[in-house]
C-alpha positions in Angstrom: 42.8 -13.4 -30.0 39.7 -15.6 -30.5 36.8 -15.3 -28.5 35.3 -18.4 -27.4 31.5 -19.0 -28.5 28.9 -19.6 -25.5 26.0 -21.2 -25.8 22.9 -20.9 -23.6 23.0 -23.9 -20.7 19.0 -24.4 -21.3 18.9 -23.7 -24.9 22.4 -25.1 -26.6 21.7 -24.0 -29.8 22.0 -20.3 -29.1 24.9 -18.3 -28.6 25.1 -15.5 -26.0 27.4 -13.4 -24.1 25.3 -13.3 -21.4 26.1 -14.6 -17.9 24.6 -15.2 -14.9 25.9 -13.4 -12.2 25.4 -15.5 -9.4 27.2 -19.0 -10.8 28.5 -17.7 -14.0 26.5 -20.2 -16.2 25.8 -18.3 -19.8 22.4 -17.8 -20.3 20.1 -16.9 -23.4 18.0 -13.3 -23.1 15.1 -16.1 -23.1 16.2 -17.2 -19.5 17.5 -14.1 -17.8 15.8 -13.1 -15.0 16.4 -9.4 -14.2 16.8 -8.6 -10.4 18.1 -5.9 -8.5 21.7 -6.8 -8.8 21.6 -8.0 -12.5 20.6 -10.9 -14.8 20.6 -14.2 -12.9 19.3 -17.9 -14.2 16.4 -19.3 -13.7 18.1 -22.0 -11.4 19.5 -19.5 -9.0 16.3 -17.8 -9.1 14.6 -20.8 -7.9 17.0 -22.0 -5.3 17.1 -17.8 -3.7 13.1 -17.8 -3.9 13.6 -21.6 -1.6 15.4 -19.6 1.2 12.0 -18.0 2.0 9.9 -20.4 2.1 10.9 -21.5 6.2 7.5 -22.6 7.4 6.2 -25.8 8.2 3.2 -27.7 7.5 2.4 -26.9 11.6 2.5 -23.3 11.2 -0.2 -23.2 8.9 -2.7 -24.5 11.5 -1.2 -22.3 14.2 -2.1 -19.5 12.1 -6.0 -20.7 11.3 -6.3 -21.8 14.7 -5.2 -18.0 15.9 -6.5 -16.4 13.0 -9.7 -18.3 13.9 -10.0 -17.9 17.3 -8.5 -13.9 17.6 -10.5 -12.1 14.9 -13.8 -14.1 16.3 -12.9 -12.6 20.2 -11.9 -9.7 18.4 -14.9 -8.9 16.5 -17.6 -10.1 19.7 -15.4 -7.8 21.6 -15.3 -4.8 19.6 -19.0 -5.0 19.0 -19.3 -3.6 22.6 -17.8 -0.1 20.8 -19.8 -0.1 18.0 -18.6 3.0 15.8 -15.3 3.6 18.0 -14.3 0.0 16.8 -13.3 0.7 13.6 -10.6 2.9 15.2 -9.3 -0.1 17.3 -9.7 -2.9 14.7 -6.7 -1.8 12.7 -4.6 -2.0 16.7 -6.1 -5.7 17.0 -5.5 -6.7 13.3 -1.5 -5.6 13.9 -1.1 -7.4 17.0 -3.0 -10.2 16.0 -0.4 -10.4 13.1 2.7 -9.9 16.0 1.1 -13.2 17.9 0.8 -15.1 14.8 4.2 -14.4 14.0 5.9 -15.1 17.2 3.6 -18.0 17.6 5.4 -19.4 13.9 9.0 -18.2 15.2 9.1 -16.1 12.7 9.1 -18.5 9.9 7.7 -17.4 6.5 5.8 -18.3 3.5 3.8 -17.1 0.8 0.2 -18.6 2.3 0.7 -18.2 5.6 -1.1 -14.7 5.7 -3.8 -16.5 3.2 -4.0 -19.1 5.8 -4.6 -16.6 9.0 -6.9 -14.7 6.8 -9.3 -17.8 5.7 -9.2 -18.7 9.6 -10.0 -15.6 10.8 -13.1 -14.7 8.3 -14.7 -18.6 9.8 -14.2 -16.8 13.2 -16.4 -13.9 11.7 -18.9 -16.2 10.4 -19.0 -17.9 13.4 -19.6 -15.5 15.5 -22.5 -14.0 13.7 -23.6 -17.7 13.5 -23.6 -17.9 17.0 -24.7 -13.9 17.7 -27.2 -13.9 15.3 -28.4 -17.7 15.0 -31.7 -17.1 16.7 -32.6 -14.3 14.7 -32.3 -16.2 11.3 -34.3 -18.9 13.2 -37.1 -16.8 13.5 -36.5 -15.0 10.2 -36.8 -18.8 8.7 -39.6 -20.7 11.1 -42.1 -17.6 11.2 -44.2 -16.6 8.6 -45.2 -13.2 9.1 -42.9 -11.2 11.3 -42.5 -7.0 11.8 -40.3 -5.3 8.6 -39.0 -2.8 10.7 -37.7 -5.5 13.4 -36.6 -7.6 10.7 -34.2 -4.8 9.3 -32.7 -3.2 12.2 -31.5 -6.9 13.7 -29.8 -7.8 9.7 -28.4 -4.5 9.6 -26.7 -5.1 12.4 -25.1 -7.8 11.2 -23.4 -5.9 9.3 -21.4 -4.1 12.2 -19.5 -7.4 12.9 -18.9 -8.0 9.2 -17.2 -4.1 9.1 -15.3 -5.3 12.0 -14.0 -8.5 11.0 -13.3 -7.5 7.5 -10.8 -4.3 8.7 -9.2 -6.6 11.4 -8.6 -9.5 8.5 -7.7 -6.8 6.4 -5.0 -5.6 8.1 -3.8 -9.3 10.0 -3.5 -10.3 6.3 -1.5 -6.6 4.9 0.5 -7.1 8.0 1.8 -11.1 7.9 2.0 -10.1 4.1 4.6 -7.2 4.6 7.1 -9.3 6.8 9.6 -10.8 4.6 12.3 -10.8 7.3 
C-alpha cells in the first residue's frame, strides 16, 4: 500500500500530513491555525473571521453620534449626584451600550465599540468645555485671581471627567463583549 505524499497548498515544497479540517486542503505546521475544533488554514480562517464583520460604514456614525451625544447628557446629568453617580454611571454606560446596539440592528465589528468610545469622550470634553468654559476664561484673561477659588472650580472638573470616564468605560467593555 503506498501512501501518497502531500504537499503544503501555500508552501509546495514541503510535505505534510496535515489537513485542514474545514476544506480538507493539506497544510504545513507553518500555516495551521489552531482553533477550538482543530487546525484550520489560513483561508478558512479569514473567510470565518469575514462573517463577523456585519456593520456598515453608517453604523459607525450612529455609534459617535450616540456615543457623543449620551455620555455628554449622561455626564451633565449625573453631575447633579455628585458621589452617588459613580454608582449609576456603570447603569448608563450598559444601556447606553443596549441603544447603541439596537440602534446598529445588532450588526458587529471590531471598531464599533472604539467608535462609541472616541464619540462619547468628545461629549465629555464638550461638556466641560461648555460647563467650565467661563472658568478657564477667567483663569486665562485675569492676571491675579484667588488660589483657593482657583482650585476648588479645576478640581471639580474632575468629577465630570470620573463620570465620563466609568460610563465610557463600561459603553466600550459592554459593545466589546457582544459577539452575537
Amino acid at each position: 500500500m503506498s501512501e501518497q505524499i502531500l504537499t503544503c497548498i501555500n508552501h509546495p515544497d514541503r510535505e505534510t500530513t496535515l489537513r485542514c479540517n474545514r476544506c480538507g486542503q493539506p497544510i504545513c505546521t507553518s500555516c495551521a491555525i489552531q482553533t477550538p475544533v482543530g487546525y484550520r488554514c489560513p483561508a478558512c480562517v479569514r473567510g470565518q473571521q469575514q462573517v463577523f464583520e456585519t456593520a456598515i460604514g453608517f453604523d459607525y456614525a450612529i455609534a459617535a453620534v450616540l456615543g457623543l451625544v449620551g455620555v455628554g447628557l449622561g455626564t451633565f446629568l449625573l453631575g447633579f449626584l455628585g458621589f452617588w453617580g459613580f454608582f449609576l454611571a456603570p447603569v448608563m454606560g450598559g444601556g447606553l451600550a443596549e441603544g447603541i446596539r439596537t440602534a446598529v440592528r445588532r450588526r458587529r465589528s471590531r471598531n464599533l465599540p472604539l467608535t462609541a468610545a472616541i464619540g462619547g469622550a468628545l461629549g465629555v470634553l464638550i461638556y466641560i468645555g461648555y460647563a467650565f468654559g467661563p472658568l478657564l476664561a477667567a483663569l486665562l484673561t485675569q492676571g491675579s485671581l484667588n488660589l483657593a477659588w482657583v482650585g476648588r472650580n479645576l478640581v471639580s472638573i474632575l468629577w465630570p471627567l470620573g463620570h465620563g470616564a466609568l460610563v465610557i468605560t463600561i459603553l466600550y467593555m459592554r459593545l466589546r463583549a457582544i459577539r452575537t
